[in-house]
C-alpha positions as CSV (number, residue, x, y, z in Angstrom):
1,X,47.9,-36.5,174.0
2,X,49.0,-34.9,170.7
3,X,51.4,-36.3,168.5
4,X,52.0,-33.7,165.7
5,X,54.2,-30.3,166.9
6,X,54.4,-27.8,163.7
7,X,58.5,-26.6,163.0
8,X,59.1,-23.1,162.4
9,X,62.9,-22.3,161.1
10,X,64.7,-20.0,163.0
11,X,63.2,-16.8,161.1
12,X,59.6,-18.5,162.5
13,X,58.5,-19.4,159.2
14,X,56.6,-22.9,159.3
15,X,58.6,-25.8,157.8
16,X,57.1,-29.0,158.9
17,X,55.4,-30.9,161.4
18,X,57.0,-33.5,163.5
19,X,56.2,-36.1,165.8
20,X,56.6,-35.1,169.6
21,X,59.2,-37.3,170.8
22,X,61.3,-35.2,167.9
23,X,59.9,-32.0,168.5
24,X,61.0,-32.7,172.8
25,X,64.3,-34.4,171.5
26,X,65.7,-31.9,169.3
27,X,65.0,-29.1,172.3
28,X,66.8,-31.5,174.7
29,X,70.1,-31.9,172.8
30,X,69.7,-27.7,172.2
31,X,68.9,-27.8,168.8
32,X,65.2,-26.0,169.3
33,X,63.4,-23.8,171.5
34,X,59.5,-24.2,172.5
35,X,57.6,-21.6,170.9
36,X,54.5,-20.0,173.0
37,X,51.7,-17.9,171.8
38,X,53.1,-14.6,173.0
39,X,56.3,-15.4,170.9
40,X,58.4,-16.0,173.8
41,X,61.3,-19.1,173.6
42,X,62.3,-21.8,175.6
43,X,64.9,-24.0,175.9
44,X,64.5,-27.8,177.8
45,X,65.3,-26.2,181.4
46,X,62.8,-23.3,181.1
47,X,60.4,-25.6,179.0
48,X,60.7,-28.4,182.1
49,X,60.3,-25.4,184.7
50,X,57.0,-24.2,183.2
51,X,55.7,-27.0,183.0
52,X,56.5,-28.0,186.4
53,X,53.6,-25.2,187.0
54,X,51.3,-25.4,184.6
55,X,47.9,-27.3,185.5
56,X,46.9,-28.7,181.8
57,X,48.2,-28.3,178.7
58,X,46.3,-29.0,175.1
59,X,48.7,-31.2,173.7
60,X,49.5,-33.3,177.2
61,X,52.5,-33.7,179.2
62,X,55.5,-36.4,179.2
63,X,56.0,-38.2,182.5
64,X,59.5,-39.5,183.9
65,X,60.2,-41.1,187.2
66,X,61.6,-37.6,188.5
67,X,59.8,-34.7,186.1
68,X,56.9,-33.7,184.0
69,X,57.0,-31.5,180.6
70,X,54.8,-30.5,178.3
71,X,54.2,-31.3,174.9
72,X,55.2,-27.9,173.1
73,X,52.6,-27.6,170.2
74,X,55.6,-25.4,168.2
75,X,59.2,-25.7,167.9
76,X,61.8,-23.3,166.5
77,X,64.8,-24.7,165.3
78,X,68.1,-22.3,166.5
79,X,70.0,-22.4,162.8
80,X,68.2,-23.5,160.4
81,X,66.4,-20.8,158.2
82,X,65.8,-21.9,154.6
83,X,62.1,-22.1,153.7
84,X,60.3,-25.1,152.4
85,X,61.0,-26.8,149.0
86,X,58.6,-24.0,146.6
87,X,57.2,-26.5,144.6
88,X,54.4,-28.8,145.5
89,X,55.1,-32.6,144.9
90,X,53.7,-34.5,142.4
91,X,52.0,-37.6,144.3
92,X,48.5,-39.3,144.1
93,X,47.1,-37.2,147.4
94,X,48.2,-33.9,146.0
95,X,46.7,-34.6,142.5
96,X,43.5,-35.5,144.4
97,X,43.8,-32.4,147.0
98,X,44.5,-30.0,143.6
99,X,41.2,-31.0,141.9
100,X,39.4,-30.9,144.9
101,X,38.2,-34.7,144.2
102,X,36.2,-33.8,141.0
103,X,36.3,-35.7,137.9
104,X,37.7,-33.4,135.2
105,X,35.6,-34.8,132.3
106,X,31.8,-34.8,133.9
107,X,32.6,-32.2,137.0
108,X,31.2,-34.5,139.3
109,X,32.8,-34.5,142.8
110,X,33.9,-38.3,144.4
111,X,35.4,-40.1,147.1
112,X,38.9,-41.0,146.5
113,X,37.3,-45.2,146.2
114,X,35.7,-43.4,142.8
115,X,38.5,-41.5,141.1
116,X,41.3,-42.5,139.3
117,X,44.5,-40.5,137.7
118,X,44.0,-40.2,134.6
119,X,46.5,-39.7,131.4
120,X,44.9,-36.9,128.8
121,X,47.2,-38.4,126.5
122,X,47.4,-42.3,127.3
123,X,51.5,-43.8,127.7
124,X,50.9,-46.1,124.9
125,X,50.5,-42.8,123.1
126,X,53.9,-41.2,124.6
127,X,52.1,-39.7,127.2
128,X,53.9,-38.4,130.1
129,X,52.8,-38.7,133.8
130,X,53.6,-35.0,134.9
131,X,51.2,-32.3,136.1
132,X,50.4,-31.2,132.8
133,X,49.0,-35.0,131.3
134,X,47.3,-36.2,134.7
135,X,44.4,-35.2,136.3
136,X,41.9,-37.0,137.9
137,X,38.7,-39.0,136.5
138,X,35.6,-41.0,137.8
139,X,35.5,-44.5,137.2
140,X,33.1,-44.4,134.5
141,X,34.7,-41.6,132.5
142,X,38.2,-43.2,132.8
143,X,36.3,-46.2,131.2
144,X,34.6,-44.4,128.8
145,X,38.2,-42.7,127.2
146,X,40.2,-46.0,127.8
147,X,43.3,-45.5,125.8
148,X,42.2,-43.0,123.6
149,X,42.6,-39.4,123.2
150,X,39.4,-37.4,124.3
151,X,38.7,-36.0,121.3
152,X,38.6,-39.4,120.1
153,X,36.9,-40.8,122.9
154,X,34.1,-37.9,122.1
155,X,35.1,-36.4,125.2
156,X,36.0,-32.8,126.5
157,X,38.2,-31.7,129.8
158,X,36.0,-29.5,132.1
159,X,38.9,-29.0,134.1
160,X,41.9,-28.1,132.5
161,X,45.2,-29.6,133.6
162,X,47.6,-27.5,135.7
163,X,50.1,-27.3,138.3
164,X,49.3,-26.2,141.3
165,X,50.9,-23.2,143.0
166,X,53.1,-23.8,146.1
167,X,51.4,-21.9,149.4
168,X,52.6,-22.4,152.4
169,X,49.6,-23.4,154.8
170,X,48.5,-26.0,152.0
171,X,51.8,-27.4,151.7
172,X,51.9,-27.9,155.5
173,X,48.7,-29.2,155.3
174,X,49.5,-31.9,152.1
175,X,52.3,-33.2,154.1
176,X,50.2,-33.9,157.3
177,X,46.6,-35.8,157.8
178,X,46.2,-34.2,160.6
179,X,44.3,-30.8,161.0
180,X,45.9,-27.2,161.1
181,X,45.6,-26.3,164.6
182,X,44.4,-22.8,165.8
183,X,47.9,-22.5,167.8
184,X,49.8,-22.9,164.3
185,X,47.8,-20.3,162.5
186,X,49.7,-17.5,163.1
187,X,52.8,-19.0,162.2
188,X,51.9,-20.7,159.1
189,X,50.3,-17.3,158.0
190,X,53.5,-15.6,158.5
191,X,55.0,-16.8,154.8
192,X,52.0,-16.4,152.9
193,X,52.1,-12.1,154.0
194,X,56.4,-11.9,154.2
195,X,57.2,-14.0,151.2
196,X,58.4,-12.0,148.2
197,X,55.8,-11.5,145.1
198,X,57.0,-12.5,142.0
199,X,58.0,-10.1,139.9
């Protein structure tokens, strides 16, 4: 059975992912409609009559004493239609996701166990712990620097600092563990080719 149902607003960009029980809860009490691949919307009694006919389903079914439904793997919610928050949040995963698990002083790629955040410029020294003073670091290079500058520490940045830009499939992805299914793609493509280019 699956547990993760991706959220499209009402516009069908892709917001979020939710649990199931959510995802079946918020089309009960009307608030969403069961997305297919073909586009087409449900709400619970059409969802609950489908499913009365269909043989399997990839994401499993729900069974009460007097009905069976599918799991729907995506949702669209009837009102809201704002888009995501545009900015990517600054937390340990995402720092490690944004350099792609390398140490930015020797290059070298590590398992999360082996990497630490790293401040360029150490707090003692007034450093600040934003996207622009952290990156990440191997054990030994992060020992090496200690609370130094690297310049001082006879050290250079491979990998310069930087904040990573907001896309909408890798947000979706950063927010869930789980992987982006093939029945989400289309969806979760639809804000990377309609959202407005900066000017």
């Amino acid at each position: 059975m699956s547990s993760e149902v991706l959220v499209l607003n009402r516009n069908f960009y892709a917001i979020q992912v939710t649990h199931w029980k959510r995802a079946l809860c918020l089309v009960y009490l009307n608030h969403a409609f069961v997305v297919d691949q073909e586009y087409k919307t449900y709400d619970f009694e059409d969802w609950k009559d489908l499913s009365r006919a269909m043989m399997e389903n990839s994401a499993g079914f729900v069974y009460t004493p007097t009905f069976k439904i599918a799991i729907p793997e995506v949702i669209a919610l009837r009102v809201f239609d704002q888009l995501p928050k545009s900015e990517v949040t600054f937390t340990r995963r995402n720092i490690y996701e944004h350099y792609h698990h390398h140490c930015c002083y020797c290059g070298k790629k590590f398992p999360t166990s082996d990497l630490n955040l790293e401040h360029i410029v150490p707090r003692s020294r007034g450093g600040k712990t934003d996207w622009d003073n952290i990156v990440t670091s191997c054990i030994s290079c992060n020992l090496r620097k200690g609370d130094r500058l690297p310049q001082e520490a006879g050290m250079k940045l491979l990998i310069q600092p930087s904040k990573p830009k907001w896309h909408a499939k890798r947000a979706i992805l950063l927010r869930s563990p789980i992987p982006l299914r093939a029945s989400w793609q289309r969806f979760v493509d639809n804000i990377y080719w309609d959202s407005q280019l900066e000017e």
